[in-house]
C-alpha positions in Angstrom: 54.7 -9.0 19.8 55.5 -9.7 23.6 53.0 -7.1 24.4 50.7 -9.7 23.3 51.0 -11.9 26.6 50.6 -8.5 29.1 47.8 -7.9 26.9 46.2 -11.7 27.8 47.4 -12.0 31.5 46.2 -8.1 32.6 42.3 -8.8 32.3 42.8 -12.0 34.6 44.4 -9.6 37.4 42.9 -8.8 41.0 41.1 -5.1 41.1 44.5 -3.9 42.4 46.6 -5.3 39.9 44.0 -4.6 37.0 44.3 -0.3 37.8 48.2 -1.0 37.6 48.0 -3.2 34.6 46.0 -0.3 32.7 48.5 1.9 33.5 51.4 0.1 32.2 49.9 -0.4 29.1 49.7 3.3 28.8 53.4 3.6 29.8 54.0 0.9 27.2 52.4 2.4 24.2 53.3 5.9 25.3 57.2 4.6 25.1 56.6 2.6 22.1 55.3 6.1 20.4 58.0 8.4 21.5 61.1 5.2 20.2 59.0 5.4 16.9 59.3 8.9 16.2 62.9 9.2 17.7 63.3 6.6 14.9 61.5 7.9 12.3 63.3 11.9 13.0 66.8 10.0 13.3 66.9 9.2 9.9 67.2 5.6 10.5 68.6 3.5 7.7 65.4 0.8 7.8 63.0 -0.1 5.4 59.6 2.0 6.2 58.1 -1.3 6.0 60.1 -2.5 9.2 59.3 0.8 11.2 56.1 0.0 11.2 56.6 -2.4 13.7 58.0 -0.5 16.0 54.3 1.4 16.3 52.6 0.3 19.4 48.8 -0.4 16.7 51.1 -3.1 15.0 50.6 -5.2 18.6 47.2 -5.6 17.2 48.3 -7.5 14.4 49.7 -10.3 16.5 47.0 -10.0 19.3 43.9 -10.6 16.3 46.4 -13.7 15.6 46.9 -15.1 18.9 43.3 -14.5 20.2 42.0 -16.5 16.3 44.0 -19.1 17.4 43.4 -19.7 21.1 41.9 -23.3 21.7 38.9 -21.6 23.2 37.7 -19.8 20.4 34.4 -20.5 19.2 33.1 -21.9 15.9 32.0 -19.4 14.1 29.6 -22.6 12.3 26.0 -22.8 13.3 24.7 -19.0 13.1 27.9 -17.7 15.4 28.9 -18.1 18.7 27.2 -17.0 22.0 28.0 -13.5 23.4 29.5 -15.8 26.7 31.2 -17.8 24.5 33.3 -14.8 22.9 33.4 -12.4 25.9 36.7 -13.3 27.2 38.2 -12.4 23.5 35.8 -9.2 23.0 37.3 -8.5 26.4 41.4 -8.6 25.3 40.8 -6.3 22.1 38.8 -3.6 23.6 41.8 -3.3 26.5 44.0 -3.1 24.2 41.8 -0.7 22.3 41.0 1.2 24.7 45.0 2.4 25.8 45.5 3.0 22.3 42.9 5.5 22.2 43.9 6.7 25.5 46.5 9.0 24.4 46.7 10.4 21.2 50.4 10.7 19.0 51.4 13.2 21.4 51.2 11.1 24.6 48.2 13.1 25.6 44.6 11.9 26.5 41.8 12.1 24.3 40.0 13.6 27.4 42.6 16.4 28.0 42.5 17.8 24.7 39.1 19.9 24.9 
């Protein structure tokens, strides 16, 4: 759930930082994968319920939460809110999106695979 705040301050980077940023949230999720199935091929005592959360997609979870709940967000009254108005949040999930897809279950890009 802490990936939840990299998530929120990496789009507001400079261009230099922003290329880094991208690539630690690769490293992140690619880490997150391989802890999940060292987990899951350990045998480990939890619940499968709580493994779950050690997948890097249940990030999404809390990011839909904290983005629903951000003071900014728009009122979705009065025929919906502007494309400006929910940019910024459009923004946040397709980063976060967009690593996920980067690299498939076995830490390798979508791109690479053909």
């Amino acid at each position: 759930k802490y990936a939840c705040a990299f998530i929120l301050n990496s789009l507001d980077a400079v261009k230099g930082t922003f290329v880094e940023a991208k690539q630690y949230m690769i490293d992140f999720i690619n880490t997150c994968r391989c802890e999940s199935r060292l987990r899951q091929s350990c045998g480990s005592r939890q619940l499968d319920g709580d493994l779950i959360a050690f997948y890097p997609e249940y990030v999404l979870f809390y990011l839909v939460h904290i983005l629903a709940h951000h003071a900014s967000f728009p009122c979705l009254n009065d025929g919906g809110p502007s494309i400006e108005a929910i940019e910024w949040f459009y923004k946040q999930l397709l980063f976060f999106l967009w690593a996920l897809m980067k690299l498939d279950g076995d830490g390798d890009s979508y791109a690479n695979r053909n």
